[in-house]
N, C-alpha and C positions, 0 to 999 in steps of 0.2 A: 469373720466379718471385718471389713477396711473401718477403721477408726478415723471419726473425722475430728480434729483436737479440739480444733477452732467450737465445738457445739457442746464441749465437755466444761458444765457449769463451775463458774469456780468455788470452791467452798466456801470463801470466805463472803462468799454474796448469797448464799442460801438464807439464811438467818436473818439478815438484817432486810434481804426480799418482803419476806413472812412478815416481820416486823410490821414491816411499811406496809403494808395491806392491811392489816390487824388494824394497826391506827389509823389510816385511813375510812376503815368501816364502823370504830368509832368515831370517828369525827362526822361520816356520812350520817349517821344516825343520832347523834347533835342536832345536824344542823337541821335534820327534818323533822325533829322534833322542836325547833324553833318557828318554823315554815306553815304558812298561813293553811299547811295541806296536811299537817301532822296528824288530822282528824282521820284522812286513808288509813293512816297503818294503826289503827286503835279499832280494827274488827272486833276484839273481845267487848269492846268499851260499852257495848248496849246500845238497845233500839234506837234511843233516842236521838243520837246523833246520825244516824242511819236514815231514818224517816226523816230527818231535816232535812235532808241532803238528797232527797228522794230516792226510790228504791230504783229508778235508772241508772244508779251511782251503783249499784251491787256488782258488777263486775268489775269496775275500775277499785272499789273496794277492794274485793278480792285478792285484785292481783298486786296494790297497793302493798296488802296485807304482804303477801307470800315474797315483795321484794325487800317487805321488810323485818322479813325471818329470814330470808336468806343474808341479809347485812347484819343481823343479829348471829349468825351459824357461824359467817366468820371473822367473829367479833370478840365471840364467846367460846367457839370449840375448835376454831382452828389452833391457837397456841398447846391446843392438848396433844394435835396432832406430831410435835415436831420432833419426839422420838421417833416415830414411823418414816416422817420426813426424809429426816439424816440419815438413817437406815440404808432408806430405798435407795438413796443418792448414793451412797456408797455401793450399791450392790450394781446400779448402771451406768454411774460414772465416765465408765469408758467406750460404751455405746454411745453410737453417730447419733440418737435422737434421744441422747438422757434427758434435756431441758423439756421434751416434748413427753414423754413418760412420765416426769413429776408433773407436769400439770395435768396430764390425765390422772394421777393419783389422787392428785389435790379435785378435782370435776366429779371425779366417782364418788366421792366421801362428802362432798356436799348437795352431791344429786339423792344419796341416801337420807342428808337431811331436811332438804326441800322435798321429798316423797312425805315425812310423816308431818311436814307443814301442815301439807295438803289436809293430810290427817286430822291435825288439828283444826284447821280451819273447817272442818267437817263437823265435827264434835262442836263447835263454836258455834254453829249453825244448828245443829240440835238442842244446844245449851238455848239461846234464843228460842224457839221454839217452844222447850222446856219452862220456860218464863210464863210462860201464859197460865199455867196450874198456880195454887195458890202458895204451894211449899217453895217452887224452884221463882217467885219472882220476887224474893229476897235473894238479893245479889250478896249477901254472908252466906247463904249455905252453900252456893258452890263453891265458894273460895274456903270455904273451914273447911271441905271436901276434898279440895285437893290439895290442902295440908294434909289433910288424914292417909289420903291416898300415897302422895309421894311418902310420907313417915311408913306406913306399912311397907310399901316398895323396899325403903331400906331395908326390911330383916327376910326378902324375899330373897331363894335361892338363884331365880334368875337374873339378879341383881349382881348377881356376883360372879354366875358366870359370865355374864359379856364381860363384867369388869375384869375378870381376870386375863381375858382376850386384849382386851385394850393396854392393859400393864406389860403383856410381852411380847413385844412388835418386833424382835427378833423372831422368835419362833412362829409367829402371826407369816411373816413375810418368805420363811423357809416351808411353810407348809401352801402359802399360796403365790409365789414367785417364783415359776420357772424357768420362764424368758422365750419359749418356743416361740409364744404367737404375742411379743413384747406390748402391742399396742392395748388387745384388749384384756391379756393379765393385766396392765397395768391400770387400765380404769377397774379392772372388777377387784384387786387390792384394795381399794380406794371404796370401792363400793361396799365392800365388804367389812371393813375395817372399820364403816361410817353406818352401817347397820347393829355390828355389835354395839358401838359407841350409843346410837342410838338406847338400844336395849338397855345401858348402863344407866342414863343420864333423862332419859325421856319427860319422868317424874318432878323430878328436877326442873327440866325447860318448860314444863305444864305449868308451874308455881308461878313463872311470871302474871300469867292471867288471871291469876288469885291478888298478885299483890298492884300489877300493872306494868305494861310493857314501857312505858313512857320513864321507868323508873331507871335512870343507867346506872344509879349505884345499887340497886340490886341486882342488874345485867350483870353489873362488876362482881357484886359479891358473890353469884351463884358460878361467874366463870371461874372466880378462883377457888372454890370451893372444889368443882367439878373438876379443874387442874391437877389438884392436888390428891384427891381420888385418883385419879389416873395416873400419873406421873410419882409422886413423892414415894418413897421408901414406907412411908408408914401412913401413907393417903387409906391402903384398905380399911385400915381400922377407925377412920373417921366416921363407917357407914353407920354403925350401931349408936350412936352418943348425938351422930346427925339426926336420925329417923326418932328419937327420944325426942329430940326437941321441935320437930318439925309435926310430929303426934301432939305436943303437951301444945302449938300451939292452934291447932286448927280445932283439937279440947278448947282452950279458953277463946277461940273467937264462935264457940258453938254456944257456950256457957255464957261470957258477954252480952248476945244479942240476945238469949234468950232470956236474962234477966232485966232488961232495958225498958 
């Protein structure tokens, strides 16, 4: 295959590319949470503001919602990716359409995460629903819940297999990067790689809607939380001392209310 040079990204712009996207999608989700419309992307937020705004708003809701999990995916889990990033650039580097490859890598890997949006935004809709019984329209019990939920998650075994998927994206990209058919291995790397992630981290992204999406220093905290799981040398063993404390406190906000 004729190598075209001129399309061969240079390294030294890979990184600070990323960079600049990252911050720009914090910045995007600032400023719309300043925005007289910030009330779209807070689907979790309860009926209230939903029926004010009339239920002819439910689909601009929606998709409000899902634009603003996708600015949240990569805000929060694309810096995770950038082992795999680096990897992949290296391994097509010299391929006439490497620039075009990483972004389908980078498209797969966030179409995996706008898939379990959807998901959530499902469950969201059933949570809603679920309000109307006497136990679920106390908005602490589903938030002490998915304390409880993500804290179990951690000492779950499939916890730890994605994660251990996600920590080694050299081997990840040797057993799914062959180059035959370059375009759609490289979205389904990206798909794939953005599924396990998923699997690892799920629990984790659900917690926002316990604590509130509107909150960017918990967006911050649970990205570098999840970063470091993933990436650090000694991120695995964060998950047990994590899943303790994320148990002890969806315990005391079940014990709080209930003594109130």
């Amino acid at each position: 295959m004729s190598v075209a040079v001129g399309a061969r990204p240079p390294r030294s712009l890979l990184l600070p590319v990323l960079a600049g996207i990252v911050v720009l999608a914090w910045i995007s989700l600032w400023w719309l949470e300043q925005s007289p419309y910030g009330w779209l992307f807070h689907r979790h937020g309860g009926g209230a503001e939903h029926a004010h705004h009339g239920q002819t708003h439910g689909w601009l809701s929606a998709g409000a919602f899902l634009v603003g999990w996708l600015l949240m995916t990569v805000a929060m889990m694309l810096p995770t990716t950038v082992p795999l990033v680096s990897l992949f650039r290296g391994m097509v580097a010299r391929r006439a359409h490497a620039p075009l490859l990483l972004t389908l890598l980078l498209v797969g890997y966030l179409t995996a995460w706008l898939a379990f949006g959807v998901a959530a935004l499902g469950l969201l809709w059933a949570i809603d629903q679920a309000r109307a019984s006497i136990i679920f329209s106390q908005a602490w019990v589903w938030g002490a819940g998915l304390f409880l939920l993500a804290g179990a998650f951690q000492f779950s075994s499939l916890k730890y297999a994605c994660l251990d998927k996600c920590r080694a994206p050299l081997g990840f990209l040797i057993s799914h990067w062959h180059g035959r058919r370059e375009i759609s291995e490289a979205f389904n790397v990206g798909w794939r790689h953005g599924l396990f992630c998923v699997g690892c981290c799920w629990a984790l992204m659900l917690l926002m809607f316990a604590v509130s999406t509107a909150s960017l220093a918990w967006m911050l905290m649970l990205a570098v939380i999840m970063a470091v799981e993933k990436n650090a040398s000694w991120g695995r063993r964060l998950g047990h001392p994590l899943g303790v404390v994320l148990l002890g406190v969806g315990v005391g906000l079940g014990i709080y209310n209930l003594t109130i």
